[in-house]
Structures are given as C-alpha cells and as structure tokens.
VEXDREN-2710 file (C-alpha; in Angstrom, 1 decimal):
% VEXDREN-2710
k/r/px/py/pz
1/UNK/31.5/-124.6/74.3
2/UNK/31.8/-121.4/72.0
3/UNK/33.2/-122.9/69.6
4/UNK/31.0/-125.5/69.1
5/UNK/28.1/-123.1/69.3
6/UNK/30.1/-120.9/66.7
7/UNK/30.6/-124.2/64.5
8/UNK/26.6/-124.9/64.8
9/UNK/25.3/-121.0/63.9
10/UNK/28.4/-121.4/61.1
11/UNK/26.6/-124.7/59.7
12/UNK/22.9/-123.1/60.0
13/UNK/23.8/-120.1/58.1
14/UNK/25.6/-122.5/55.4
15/UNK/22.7/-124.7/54.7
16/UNK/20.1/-121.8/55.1
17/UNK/22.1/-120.0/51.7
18/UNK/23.1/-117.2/53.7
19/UNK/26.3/-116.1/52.3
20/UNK/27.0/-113.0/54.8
21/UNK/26.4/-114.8/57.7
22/UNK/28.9/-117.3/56.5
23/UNK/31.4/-115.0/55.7
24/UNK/31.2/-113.3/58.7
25/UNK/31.2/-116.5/60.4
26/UNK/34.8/-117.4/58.4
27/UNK/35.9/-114.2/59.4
28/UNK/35.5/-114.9/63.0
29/UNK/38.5/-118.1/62.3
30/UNK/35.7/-120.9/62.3
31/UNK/37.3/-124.1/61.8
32/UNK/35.8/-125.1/58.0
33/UNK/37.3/-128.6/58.5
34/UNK/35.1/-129.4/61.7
35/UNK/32.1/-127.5/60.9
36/UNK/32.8/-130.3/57.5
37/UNK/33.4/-133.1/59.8
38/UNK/30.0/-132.3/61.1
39/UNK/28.1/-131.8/57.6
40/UNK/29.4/-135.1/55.8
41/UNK/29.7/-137.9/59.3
42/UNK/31.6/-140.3/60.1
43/UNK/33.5/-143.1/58.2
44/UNK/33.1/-146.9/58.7
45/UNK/36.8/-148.6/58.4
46/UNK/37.0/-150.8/55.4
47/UNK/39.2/-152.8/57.6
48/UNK/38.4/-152.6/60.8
49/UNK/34.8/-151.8/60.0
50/UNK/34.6/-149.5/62.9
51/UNK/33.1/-146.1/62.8
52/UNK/36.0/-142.8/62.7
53/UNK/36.4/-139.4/61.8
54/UNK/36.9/-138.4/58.4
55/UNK/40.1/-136.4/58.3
56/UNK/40.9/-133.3/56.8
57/UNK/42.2/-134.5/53.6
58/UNK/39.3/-136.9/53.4
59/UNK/37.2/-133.6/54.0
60/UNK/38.7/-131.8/51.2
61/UNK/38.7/-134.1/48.4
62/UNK/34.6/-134.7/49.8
63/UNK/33.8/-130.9/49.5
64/UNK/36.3/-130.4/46.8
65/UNK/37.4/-127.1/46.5
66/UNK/39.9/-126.7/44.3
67/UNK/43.3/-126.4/45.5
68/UNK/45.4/-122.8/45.2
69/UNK/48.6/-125.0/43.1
70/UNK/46.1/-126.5/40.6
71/UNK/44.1/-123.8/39.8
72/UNK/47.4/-121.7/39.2
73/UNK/48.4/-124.3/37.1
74/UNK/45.2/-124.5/35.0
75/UNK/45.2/-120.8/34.9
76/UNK/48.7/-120.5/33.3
77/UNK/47.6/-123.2/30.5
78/UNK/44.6/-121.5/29.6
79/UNK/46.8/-117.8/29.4
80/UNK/49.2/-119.7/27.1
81/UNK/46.9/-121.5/25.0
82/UNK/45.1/-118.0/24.5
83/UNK/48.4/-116.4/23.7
84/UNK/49.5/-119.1/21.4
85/UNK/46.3/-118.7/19.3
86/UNK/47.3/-115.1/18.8
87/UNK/49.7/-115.3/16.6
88/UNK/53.7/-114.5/16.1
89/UNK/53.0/-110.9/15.6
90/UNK/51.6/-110.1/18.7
91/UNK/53.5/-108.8/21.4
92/UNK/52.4/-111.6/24.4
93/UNK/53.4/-114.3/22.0
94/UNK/56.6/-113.1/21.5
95/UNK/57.4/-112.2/25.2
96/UNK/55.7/-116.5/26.0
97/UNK/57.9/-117.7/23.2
98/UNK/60.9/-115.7/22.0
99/UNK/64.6/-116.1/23.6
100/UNK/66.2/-113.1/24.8
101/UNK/69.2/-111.6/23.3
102/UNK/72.2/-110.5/25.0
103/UNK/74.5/-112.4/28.0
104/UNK/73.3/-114.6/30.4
105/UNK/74.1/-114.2/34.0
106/UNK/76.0/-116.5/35.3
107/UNK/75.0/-119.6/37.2
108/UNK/71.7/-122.1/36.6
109/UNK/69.0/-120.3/33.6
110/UNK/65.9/-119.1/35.1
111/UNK/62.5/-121.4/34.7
112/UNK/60.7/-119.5/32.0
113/UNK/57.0/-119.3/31.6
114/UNK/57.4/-122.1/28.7
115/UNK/59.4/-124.2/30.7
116/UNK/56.1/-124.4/33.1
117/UNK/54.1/-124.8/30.8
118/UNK/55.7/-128.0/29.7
119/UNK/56.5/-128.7/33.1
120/UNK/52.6/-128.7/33.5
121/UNK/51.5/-130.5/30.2
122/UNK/53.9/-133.4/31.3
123/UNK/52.1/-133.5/34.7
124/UNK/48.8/-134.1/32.9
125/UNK/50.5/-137.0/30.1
126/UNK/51.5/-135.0/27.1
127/UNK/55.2/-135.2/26.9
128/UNK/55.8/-133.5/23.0
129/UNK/57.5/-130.3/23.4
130/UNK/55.2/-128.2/20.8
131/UNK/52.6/-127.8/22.9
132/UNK/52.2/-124.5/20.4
133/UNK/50.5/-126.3/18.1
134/UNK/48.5/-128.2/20.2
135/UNK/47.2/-125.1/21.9
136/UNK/45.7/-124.6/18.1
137/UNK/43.2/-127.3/18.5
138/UNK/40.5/-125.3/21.4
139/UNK/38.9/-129.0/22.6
140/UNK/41.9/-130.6/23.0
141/UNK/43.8/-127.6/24.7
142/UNK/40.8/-127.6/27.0
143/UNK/41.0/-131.0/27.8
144/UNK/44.2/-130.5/29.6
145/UNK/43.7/-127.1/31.3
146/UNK/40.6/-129.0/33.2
147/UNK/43.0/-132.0/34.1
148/UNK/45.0/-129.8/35.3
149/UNK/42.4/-128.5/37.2
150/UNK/41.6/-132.0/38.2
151/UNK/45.0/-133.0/39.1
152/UNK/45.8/-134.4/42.3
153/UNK/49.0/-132.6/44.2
154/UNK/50.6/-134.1/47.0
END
C-alpha cells in the first residue's frame, strides 16, 4: 500500500512540474516503469484484442529517453567530427588519427577510438572508411550523430 501511495504522490508531483518533488521521489527507489505503466494505460492485443499491460520495453520506447549506449555513441561522433574539422596540425587530430610508433604488444591490437568510430558509422549505413572527409560536410556529419542517437540497440 506504500508503494502505491508513493507511486501516486510520485505521479502528482510529475504532472504538477515539480521537479524536486520528483527527484526526491526517484531518490526514494520509486519504480519509474510502474508509476509509467500508470501515466500511458493499458494495451489492447492486436491479436487477441484483449486489454494488457504495457511492458517495460514498450514503456521505454513510449517515454523515450534515450538510452546510456546510444547517446555514448552519438557523443563520440560528434567529438570526432569536431576533431576532424580541426585540422592535421592540431594535437586532438593527431592523437584520433595518427598510428603510434614503436612495438606492439603481443597478442590481438587494441580497438582504437577510430575503429569505433567506424564501427558506429557502419551501424547507422555508411560503410566508406574516410569518414574524415565526411565529417567536413557539418549537415551530413549531423545526420548521422542523430541516427545514432536514434538507433535502436538490442
């Protein structure tokens, strides 16, 4: 009974603006998914067409906040397009870009920034391996930091 008396005071605070009482509310480990169960209803069954609970993934892509992998992934590909408009004389392009001198250690090479990079950029359909140059081109470099911020990640 006290949670669902949490849950209620938790969605009353959220619809009223109050953004300290919801804090403090999130604080206190109120469960976001039910209190969003109760904010967006129930589902009918395209199927069955009976009435059921949304669940939690349902929830999430419904409130859609973004999720911690994609925004990572959004926020390396706008660093890199930044430091690939810089230039080869600066330092940060040279660190993103260059290949270090000297032995490798033995065993499987390291994943460099770079290679997520292109690891991202295929994720989101551009498969060319200069993404350097594309970076040049602001619009388009945009276009793919938000669909990585769009993407969908199992």
């Amino acid at each position: 009974m006290l949670q669902s008396d949490g849950n209620t005071a938790f969605l009353r605070a959220a619809r009223a603006g109050h953004l300290d009482k919801v804090l403090e509310h999130l604080k206190s480990n109120i469960d976001i998914n039910t209190s969003n169960s109760k904010i967006f209803g129930a589902k009918r069954d395209e199927v069955t067409r009976e009435w059921r609970k949304l669940h939690n993934i349902e929830l999430h892509a419904l409130y859609s906040s973004p999720d911690i992998i994609r925004n990572i992934k959004s926020r390396r590909l706008r660093w890199a397009g930044h430091v690939a408009r810089m230039g080869e004389s600066r330092n940060a392009y040279s660190v993103l870009v260059g290949r270090p001198e000297g032995k490798r250690p033995l065993g499987r090479p390291r994943r460099r920034w770079e290679d997520n990079i292109e690891i991202d950029l295929r994720e989101v359909g551009y498969d060319d391996r200069d993404w350097v140059n594309l970076a040049q081109d602001r619009d388009q470099w945009r276009a793919y930091v938000r669909a990585a911020m769009n993407l969908r990640v199992p």
